[in-house]
KOLSEDREN-773225 format. One record per residue: x, y, z of N, C-alpha, C, O, CB in turn; residue in one letter. Coordinates in Angstrom, 3 decimals. Glycine has a CB too. Example, Ala and Ser with C-alpha at 12.3 -4.5 7.8 and 13.67 -1.06 7.14 Angstrom:
REM KOLSEDREN-773225
SITE / nu / nv / nw / cau / cav / caw / cu / cv / cw / ou / ov / ow / cbu / cbv / cbw / code
SITE / 13.190 / -5.690 / 7.800 / 12.300 / -4.500 / 7.800 / 13.200 / -3.300 / 7.800 / 14.236 / -3.319 / 8.465 / 11.308 / -4.473 / 9.046 / a
SITE / 12.850 / -2.250 / 7.080 / 13.670 / -1.060 / 7.140 / 12.900 / 0.030 / 7.870 / 13.409 / 1.138 / 8.039 / 14.084 / -0.598 / 5.725 / s
//
This chain:
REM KOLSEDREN-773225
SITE / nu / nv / nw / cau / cav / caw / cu / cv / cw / ou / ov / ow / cbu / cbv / cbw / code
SITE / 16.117 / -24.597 / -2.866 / 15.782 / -23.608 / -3.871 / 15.832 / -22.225 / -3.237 / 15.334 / -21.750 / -2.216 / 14.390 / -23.889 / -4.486 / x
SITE / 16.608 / -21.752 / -4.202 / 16.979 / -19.706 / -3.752 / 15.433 / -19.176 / -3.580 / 14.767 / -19.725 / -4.458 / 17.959 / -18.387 / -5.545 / x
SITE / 14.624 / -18.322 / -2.783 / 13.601 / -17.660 / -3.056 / 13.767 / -16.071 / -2.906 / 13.893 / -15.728 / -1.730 / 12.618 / -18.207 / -2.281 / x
SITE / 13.793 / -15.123 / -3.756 / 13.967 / -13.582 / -3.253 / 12.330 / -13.159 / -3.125 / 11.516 / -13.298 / -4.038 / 14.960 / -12.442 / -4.548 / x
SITE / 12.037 / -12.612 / -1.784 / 11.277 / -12.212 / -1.106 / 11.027 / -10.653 / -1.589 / 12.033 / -9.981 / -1.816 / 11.710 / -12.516 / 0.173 / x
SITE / 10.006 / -10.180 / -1.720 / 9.780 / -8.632 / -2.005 / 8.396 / -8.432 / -2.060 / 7.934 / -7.999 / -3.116 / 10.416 / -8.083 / -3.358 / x
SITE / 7.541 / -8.700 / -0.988 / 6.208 / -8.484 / -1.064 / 5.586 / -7.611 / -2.516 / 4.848 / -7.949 / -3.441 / 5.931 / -7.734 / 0.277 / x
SITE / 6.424 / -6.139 / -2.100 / 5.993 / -4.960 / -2.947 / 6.105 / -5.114 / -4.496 / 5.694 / -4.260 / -5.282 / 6.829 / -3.762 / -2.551 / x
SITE / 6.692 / -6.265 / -4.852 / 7.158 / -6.602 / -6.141 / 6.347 / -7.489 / -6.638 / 5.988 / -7.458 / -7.815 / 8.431 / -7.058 / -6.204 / x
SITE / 5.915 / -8.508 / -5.669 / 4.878 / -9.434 / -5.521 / 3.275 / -8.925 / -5.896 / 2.612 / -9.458 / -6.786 / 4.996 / -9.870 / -4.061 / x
SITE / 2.810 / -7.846 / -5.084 / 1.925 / -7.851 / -5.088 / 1.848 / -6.676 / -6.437 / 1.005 / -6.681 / -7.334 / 1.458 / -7.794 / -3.755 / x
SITE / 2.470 / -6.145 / -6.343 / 2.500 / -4.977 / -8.540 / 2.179 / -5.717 / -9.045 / 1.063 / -5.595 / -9.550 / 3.980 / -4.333 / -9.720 / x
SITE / 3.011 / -7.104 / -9.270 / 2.897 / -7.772 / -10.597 / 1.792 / -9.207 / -10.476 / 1.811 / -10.110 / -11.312 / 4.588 / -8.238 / -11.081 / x
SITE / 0.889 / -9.184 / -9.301 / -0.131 / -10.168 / -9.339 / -1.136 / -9.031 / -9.815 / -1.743 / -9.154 / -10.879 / -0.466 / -11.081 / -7.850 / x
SITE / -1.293 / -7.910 / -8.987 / -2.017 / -7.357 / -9.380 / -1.981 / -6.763 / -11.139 / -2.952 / -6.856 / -11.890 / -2.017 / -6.613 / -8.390 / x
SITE / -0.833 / -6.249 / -11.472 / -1.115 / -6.037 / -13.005 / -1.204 / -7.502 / -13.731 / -1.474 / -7.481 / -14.931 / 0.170 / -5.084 / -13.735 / x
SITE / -1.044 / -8.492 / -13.243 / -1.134 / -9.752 / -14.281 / -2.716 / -10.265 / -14.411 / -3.105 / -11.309 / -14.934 / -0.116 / -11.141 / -13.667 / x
SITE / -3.547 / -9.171 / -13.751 / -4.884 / -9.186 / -14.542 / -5.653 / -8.622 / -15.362 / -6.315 / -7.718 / -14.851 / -5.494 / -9.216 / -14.103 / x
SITE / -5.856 / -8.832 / -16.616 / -6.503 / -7.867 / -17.745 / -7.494 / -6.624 / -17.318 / -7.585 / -5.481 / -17.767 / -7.392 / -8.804 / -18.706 / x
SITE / -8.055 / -7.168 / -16.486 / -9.547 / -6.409 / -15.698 / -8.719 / -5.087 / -15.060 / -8.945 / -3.923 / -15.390 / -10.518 / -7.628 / -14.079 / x
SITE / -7.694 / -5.521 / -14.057 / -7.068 / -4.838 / -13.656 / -6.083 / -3.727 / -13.796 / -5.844 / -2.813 / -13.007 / -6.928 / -5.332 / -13.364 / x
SITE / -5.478 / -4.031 / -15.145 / -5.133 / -3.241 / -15.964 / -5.857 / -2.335 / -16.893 / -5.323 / -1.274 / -17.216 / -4.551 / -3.815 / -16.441 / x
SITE / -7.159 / -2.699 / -17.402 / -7.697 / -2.371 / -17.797 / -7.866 / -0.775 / -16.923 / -7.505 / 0.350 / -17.269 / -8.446 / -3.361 / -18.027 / x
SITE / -8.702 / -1.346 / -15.439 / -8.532 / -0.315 / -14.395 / -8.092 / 0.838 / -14.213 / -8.750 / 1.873 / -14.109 / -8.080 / -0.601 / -13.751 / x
SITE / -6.570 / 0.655 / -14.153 / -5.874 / 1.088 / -14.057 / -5.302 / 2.455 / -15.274 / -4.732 / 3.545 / -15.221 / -5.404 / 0.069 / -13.756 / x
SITE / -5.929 / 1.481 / -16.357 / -6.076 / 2.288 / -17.158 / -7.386 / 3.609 / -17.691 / -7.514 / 4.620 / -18.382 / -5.818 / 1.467 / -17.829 / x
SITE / -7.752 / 3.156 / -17.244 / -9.330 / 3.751 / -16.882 / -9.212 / 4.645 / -15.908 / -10.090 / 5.508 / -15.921 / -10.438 / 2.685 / -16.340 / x
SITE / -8.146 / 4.749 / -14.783 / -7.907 / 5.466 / -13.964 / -7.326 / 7.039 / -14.169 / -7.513 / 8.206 / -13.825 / -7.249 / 4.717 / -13.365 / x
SITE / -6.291 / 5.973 / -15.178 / -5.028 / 7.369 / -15.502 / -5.793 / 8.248 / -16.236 / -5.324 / 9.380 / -16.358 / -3.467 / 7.002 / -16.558 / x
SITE / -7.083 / 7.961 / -16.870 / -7.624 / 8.727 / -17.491 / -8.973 / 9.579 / -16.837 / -9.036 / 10.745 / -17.227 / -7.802 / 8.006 / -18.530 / x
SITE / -9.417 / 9.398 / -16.450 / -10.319 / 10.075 / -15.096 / -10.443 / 9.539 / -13.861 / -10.366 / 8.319 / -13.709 / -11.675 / 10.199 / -15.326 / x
SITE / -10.701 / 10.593 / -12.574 / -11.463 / 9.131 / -11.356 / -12.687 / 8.406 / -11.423 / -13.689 / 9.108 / -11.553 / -11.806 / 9.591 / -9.906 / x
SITE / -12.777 / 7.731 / -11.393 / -14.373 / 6.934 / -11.259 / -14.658 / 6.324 / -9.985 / -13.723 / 6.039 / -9.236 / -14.580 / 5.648 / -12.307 / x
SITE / -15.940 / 6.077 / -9.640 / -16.540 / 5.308 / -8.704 / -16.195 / 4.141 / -9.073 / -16.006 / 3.816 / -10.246 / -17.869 / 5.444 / -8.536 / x
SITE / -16.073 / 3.326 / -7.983 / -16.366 / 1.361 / -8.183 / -17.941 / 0.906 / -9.010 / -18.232 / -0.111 / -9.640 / -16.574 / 0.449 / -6.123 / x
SITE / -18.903 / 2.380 / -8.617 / -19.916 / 1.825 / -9.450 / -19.650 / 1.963 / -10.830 / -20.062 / 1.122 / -11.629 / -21.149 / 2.378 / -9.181 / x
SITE / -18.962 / 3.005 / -11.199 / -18.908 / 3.285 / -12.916 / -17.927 / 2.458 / -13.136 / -17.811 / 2.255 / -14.345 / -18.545 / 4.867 / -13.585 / x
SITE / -17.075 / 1.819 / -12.424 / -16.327 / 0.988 / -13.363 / -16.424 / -0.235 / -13.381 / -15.883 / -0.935 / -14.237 / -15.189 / 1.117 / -13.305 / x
SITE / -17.362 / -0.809 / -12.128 / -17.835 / -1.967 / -12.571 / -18.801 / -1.733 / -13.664 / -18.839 / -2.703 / -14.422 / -18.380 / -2.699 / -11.515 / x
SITE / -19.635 / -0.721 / -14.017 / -20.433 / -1.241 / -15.345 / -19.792 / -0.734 / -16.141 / -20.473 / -0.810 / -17.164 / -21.867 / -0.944 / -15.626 / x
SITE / -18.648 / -0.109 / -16.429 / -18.017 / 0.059 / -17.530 / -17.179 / -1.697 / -17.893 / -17.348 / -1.978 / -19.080 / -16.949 / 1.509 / -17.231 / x
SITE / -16.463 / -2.691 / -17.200 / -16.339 / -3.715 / -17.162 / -17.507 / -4.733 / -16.878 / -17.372 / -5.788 / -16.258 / -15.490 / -3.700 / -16.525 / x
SITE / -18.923 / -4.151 / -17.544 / -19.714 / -5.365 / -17.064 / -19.772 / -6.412 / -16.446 / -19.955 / -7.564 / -16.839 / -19.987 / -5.758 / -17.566 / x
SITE / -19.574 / -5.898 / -15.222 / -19.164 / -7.058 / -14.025 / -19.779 / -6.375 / -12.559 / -19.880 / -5.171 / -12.323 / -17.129 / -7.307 / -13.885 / x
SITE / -20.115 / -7.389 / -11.755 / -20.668 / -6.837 / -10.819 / -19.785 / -5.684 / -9.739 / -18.596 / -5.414 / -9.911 / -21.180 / -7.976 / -10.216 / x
SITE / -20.471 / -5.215 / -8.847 / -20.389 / -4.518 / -7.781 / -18.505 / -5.289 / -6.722 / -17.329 / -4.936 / -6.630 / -22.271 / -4.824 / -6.947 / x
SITE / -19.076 / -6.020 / -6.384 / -18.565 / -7.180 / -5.560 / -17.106 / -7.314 / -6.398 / -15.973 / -6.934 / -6.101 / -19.694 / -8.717 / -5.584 / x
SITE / -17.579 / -7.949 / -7.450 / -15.950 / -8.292 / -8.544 / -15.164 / -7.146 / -8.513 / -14.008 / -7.274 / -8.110 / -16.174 / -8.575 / -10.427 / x
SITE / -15.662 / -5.771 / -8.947 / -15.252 / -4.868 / -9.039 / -14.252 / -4.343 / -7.811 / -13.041 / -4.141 / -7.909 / -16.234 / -4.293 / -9.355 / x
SITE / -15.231 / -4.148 / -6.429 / -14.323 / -4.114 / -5.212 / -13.223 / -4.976 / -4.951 / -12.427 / -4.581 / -4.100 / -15.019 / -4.270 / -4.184 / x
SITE / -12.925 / -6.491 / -5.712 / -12.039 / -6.757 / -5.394 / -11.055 / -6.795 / -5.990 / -9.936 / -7.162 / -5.631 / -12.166 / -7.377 / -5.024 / x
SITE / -11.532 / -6.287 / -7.264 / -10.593 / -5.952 / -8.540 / -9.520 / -4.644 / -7.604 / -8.300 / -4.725 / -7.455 / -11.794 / -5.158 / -10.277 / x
SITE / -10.494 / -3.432 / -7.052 / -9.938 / -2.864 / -6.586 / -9.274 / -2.929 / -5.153 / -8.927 / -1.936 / -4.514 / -10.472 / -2.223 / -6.855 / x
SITE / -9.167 / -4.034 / -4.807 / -8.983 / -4.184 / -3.171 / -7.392 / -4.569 / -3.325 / -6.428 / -4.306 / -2.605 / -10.119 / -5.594 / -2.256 / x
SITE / -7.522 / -5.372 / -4.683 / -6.390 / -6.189 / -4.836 / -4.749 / -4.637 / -5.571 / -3.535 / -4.446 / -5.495 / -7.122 / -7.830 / -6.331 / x
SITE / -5.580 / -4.233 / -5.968 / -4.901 / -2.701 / -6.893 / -4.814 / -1.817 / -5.761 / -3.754 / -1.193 / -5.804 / -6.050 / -1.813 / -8.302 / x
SITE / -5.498 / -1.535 / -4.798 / -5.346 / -0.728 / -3.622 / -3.743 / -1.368 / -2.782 / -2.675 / -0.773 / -2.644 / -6.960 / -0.948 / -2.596 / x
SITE / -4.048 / -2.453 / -2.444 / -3.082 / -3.034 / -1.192 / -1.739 / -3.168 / -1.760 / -0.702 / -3.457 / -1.164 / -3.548 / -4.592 / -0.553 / x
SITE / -1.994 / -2.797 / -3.568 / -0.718 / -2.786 / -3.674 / 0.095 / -1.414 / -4.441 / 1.119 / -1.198 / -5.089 / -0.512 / -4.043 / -4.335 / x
SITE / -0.956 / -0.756 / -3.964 / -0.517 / 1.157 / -3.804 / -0.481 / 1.441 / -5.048 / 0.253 / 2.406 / -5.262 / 1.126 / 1.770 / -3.072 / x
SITE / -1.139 / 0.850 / -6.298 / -1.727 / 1.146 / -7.255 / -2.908 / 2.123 / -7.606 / -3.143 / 2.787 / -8.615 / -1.907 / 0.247 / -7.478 / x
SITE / -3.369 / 2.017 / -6.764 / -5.167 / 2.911 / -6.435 / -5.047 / 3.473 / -5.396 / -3.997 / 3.130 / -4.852 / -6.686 / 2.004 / -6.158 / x
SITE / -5.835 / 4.469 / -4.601 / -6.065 / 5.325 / -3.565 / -7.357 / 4.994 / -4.172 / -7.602 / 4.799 / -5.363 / -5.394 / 6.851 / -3.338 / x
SITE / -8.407 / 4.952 / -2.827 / -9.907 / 5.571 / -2.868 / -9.965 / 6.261 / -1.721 / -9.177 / 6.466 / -0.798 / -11.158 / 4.545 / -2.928 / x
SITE / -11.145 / 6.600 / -1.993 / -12.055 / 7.362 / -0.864 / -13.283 / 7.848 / -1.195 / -13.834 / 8.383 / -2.157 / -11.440 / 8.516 / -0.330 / x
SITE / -13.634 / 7.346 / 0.357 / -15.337 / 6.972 / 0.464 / -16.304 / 8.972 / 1.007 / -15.953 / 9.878 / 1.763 / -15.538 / 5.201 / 2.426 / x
SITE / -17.187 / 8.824 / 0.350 / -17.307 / 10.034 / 0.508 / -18.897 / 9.747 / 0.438 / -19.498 / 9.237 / -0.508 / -16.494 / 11.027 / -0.506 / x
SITE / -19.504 / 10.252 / 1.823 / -21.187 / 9.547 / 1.674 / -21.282 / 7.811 / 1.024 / -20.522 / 6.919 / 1.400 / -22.208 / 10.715 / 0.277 / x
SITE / -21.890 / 7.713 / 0.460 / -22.323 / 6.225 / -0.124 / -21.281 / 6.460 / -1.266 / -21.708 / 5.711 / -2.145 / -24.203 / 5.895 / -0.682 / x
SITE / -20.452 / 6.909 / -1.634 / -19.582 / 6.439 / -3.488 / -18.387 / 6.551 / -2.458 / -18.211 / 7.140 / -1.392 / -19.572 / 7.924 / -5.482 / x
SITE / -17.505 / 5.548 / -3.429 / -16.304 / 4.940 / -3.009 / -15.412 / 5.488 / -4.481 / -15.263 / 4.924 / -5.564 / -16.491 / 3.050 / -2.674 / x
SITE / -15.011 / 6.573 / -4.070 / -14.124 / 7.247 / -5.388 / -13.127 / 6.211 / -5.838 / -13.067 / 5.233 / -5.093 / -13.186 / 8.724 / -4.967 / x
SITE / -12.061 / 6.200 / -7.241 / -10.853 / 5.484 / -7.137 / -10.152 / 6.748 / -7.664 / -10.645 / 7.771 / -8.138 / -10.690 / 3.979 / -7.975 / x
SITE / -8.951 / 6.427 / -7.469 / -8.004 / 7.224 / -8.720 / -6.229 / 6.797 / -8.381 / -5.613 / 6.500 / -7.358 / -8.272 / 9.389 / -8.554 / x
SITE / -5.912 / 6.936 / -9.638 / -4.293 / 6.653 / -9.414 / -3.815 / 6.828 / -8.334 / -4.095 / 7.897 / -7.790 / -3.431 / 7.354 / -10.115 / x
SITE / -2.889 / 5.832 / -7.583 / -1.943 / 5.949 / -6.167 / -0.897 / 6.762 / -6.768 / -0.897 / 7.247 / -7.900 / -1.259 / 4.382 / -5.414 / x
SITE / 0.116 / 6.861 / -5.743 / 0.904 / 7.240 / -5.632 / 2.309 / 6.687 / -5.968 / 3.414 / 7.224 / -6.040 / 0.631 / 7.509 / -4.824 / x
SITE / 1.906 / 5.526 / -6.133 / 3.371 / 4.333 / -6.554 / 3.582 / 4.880 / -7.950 / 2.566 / 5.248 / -8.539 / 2.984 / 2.219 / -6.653 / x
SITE / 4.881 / 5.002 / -8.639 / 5.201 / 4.973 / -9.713 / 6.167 / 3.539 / -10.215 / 6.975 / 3.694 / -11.130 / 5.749 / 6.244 / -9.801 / x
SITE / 6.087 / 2.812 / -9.863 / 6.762 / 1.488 / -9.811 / 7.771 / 1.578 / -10.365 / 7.888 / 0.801 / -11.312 / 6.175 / 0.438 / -10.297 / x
SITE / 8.802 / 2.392 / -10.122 / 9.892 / 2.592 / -10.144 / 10.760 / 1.236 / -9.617 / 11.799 / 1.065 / -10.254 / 9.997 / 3.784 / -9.480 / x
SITE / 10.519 / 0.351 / -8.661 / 11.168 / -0.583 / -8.255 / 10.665 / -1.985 / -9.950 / 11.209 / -2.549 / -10.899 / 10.554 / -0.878 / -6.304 / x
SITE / 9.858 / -1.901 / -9.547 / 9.584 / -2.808 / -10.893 / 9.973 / -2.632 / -12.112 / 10.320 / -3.552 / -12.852 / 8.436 / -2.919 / -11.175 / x
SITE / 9.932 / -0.917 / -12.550 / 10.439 / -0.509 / -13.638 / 12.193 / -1.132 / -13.710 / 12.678 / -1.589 / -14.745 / 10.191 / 1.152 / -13.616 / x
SITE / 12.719 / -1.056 / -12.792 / 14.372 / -1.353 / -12.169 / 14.706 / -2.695 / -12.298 / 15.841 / -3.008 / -12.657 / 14.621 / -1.041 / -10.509 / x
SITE / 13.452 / -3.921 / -11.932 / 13.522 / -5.258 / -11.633 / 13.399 / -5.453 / -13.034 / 14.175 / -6.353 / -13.356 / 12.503 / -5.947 / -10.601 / x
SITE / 12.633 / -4.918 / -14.229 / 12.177 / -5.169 / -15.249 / 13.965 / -5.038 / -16.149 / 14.735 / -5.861 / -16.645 / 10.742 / -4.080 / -15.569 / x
SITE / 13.964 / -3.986 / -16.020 / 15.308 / -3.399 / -16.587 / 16.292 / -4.551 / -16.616 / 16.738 / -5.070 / -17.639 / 15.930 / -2.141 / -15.654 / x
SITE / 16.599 / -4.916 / -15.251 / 17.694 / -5.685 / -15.082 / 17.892 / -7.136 / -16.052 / 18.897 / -7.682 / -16.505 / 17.631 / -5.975 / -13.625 / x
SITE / 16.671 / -7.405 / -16.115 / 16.149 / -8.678 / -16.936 / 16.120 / -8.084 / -18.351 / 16.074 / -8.676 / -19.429 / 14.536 / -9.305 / -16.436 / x
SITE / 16.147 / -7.193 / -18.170 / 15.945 / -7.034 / -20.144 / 17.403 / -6.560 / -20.570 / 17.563 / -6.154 / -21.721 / 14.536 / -5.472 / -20.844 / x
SITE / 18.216 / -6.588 / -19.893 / 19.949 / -6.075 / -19.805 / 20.365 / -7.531 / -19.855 / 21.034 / -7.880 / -20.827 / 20.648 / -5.067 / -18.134 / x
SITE / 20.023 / -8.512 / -18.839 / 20.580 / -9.978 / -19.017 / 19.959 / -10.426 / -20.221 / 20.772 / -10.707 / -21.101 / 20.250 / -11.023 / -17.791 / x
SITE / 18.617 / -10.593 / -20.553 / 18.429 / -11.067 / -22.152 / 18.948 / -9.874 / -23.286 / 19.039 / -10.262 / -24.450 / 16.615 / -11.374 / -22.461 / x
SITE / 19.146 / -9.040 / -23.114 / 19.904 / -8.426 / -24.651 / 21.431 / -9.202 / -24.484 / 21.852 / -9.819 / -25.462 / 20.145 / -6.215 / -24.726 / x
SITE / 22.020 / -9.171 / -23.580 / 23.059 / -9.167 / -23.709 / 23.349 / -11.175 / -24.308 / 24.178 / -11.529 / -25.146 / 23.645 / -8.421 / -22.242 / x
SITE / 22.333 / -12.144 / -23.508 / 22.146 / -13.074 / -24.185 / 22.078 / -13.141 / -25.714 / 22.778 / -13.833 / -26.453 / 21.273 / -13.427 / -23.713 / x
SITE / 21.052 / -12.246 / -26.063 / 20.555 / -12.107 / -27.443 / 21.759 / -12.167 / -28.191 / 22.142 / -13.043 / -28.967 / 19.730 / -10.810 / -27.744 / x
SITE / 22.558 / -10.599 / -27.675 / 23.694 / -10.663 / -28.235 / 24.394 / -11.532 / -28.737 / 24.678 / -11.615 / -29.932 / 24.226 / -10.334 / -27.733 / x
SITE / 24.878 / -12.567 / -27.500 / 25.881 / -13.880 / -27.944 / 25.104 / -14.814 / -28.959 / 25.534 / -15.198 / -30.047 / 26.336 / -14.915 / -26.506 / x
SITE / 24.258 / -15.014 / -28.568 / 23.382 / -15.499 / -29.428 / 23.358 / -15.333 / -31.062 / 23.666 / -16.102 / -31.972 / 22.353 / -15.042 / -28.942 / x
SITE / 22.967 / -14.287 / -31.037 / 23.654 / -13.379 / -32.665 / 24.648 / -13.522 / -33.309 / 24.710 / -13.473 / -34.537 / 23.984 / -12.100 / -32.658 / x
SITE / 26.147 / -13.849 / -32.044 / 27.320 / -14.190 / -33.214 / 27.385 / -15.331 / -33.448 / 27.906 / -15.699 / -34.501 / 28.683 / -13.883 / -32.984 / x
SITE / 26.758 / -16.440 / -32.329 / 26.587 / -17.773 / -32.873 / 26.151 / -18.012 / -33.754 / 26.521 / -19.088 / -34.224 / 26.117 / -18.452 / -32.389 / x
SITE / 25.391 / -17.432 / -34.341 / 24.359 / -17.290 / -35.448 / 25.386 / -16.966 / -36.831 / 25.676 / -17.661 / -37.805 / 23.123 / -15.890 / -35.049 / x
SITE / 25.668 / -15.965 / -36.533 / 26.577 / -14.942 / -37.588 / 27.925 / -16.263 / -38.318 / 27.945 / -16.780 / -39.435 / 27.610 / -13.205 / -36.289 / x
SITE / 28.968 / -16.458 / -37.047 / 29.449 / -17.390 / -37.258 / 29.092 / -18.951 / -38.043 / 29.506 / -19.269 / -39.158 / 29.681 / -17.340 / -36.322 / x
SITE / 28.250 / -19.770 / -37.171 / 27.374 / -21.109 / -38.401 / 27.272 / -20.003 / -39.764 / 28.062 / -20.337 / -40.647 / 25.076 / -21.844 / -37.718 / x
SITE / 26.511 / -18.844 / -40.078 / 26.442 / -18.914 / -40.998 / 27.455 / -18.538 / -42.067 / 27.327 / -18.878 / -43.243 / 25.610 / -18.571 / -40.969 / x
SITE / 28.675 / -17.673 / -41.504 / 29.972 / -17.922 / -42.666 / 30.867 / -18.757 / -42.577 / 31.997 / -18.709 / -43.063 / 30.804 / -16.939 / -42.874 / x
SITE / 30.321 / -19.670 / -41.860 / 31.143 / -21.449 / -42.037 / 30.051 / -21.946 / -42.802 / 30.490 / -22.490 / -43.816 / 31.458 / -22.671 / -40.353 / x
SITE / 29.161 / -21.974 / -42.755 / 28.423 / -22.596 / -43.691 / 28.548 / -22.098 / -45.251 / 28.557 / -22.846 / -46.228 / 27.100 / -22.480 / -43.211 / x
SITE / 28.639 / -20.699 / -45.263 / 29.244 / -20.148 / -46.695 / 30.591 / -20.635 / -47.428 / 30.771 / -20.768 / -48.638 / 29.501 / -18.706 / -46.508 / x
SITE / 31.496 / -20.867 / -46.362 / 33.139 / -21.473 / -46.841 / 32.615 / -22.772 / -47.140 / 32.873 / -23.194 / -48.267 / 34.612 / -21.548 / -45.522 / x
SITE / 31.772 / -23.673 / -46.197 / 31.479 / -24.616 / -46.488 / 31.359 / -24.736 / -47.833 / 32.259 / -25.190 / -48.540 / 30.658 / -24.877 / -45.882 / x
SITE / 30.055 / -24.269 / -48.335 / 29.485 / -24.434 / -49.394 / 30.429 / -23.880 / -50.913 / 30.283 / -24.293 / -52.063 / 28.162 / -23.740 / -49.082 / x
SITE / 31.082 / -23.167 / -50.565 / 32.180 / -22.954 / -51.363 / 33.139 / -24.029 / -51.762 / 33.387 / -24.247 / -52.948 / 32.836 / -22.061 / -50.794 / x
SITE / 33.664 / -24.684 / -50.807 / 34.818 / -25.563 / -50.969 / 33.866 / -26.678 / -51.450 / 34.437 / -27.413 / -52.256 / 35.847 / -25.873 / -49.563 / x
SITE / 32.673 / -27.004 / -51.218 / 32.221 / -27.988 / -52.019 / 31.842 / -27.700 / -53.467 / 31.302 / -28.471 / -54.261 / 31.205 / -28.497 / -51.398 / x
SITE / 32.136 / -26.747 / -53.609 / 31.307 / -26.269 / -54.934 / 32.767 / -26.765 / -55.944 / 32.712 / -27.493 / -56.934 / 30.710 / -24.115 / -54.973 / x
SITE / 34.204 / -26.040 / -55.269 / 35.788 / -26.186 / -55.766 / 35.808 / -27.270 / -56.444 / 36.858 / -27.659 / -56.956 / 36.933 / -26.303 / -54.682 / x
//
C-alpha cells in the first residue's frame, strides 16, 4: 500500500477534525484569549483545554505566550495554504468525476425518452 507522508498536512487536519478545536480557533480569529477564558467559554476544564491547545499549537495553528501566570493564545501564523492546495486538488478530481457522471446521466435519460417513444409507436 502507497502511503504519502506530510506530517504538516497530518497534523492541520487532525487537529481541525475536532469540533472543540475549531471551535477555538474560531474564537481566536475573533479576539486573543487566555486558556483560562476559553476553557470556560467551552465548559471544559483547565487541563482539556491545554491540550485542545497543545494539539492546535504543534500544528502552527495557535501561537501562545506565557506572560506571569496567563498563558495568552491567538492565531499562528500558518495560513494553510498547503491544505487549501491539497483540498483543491481533490475537489478538481471530483468535479471533473461529477462531470462524467452527469452525461451518463443525461444520456440513460434520452434513451430512455426514445425508448418510451417507440413503445408508445
Amino acid at each position: 500500500m502507497v502511503q504519502y507522508a506530510n506530517p504538516g498536512l497530518d497534523a492541520s487536519f487532525a487537529a481541525l477534525s475536532d469540533a472543540t478545536r475549531r471551535g477555538v480557533l474560531e474564537q481566536l480569529g475573533r479576539a486573543e484569549a487566555s486558556i483560562t477564558d476559553l476553557a470556560e467559554k467551552f465548559n471544559m476544564t483547565l487541563t482539556g483545554m491545554k491540550k485542545h491547545v497543545g494539539v492546535l499549537e504543534r500544528a502552527g495553528l495557535v501561537i501562545t505566550e506565557k506572560v506571569g501566570r496567563v498563558r495568552t493564545c491567538k492565531i499562528g501564523p500558518r495560513r494553510l495554504e498547503d491544505e487549501m492546495a491539497w483540498l483543491e486538488r481533490y475537489r478538481q478530481l471530483w468535479d471533473a468525476r461529477f462531470d462524467e457522471l452527469d452525461k451518463v446521466v443525461e444520456e440513460l435519460k434520452r434513451k430512455e425518452q426514445v425508448d418510451g417513444r417507440k413503445q408508445r409507436e
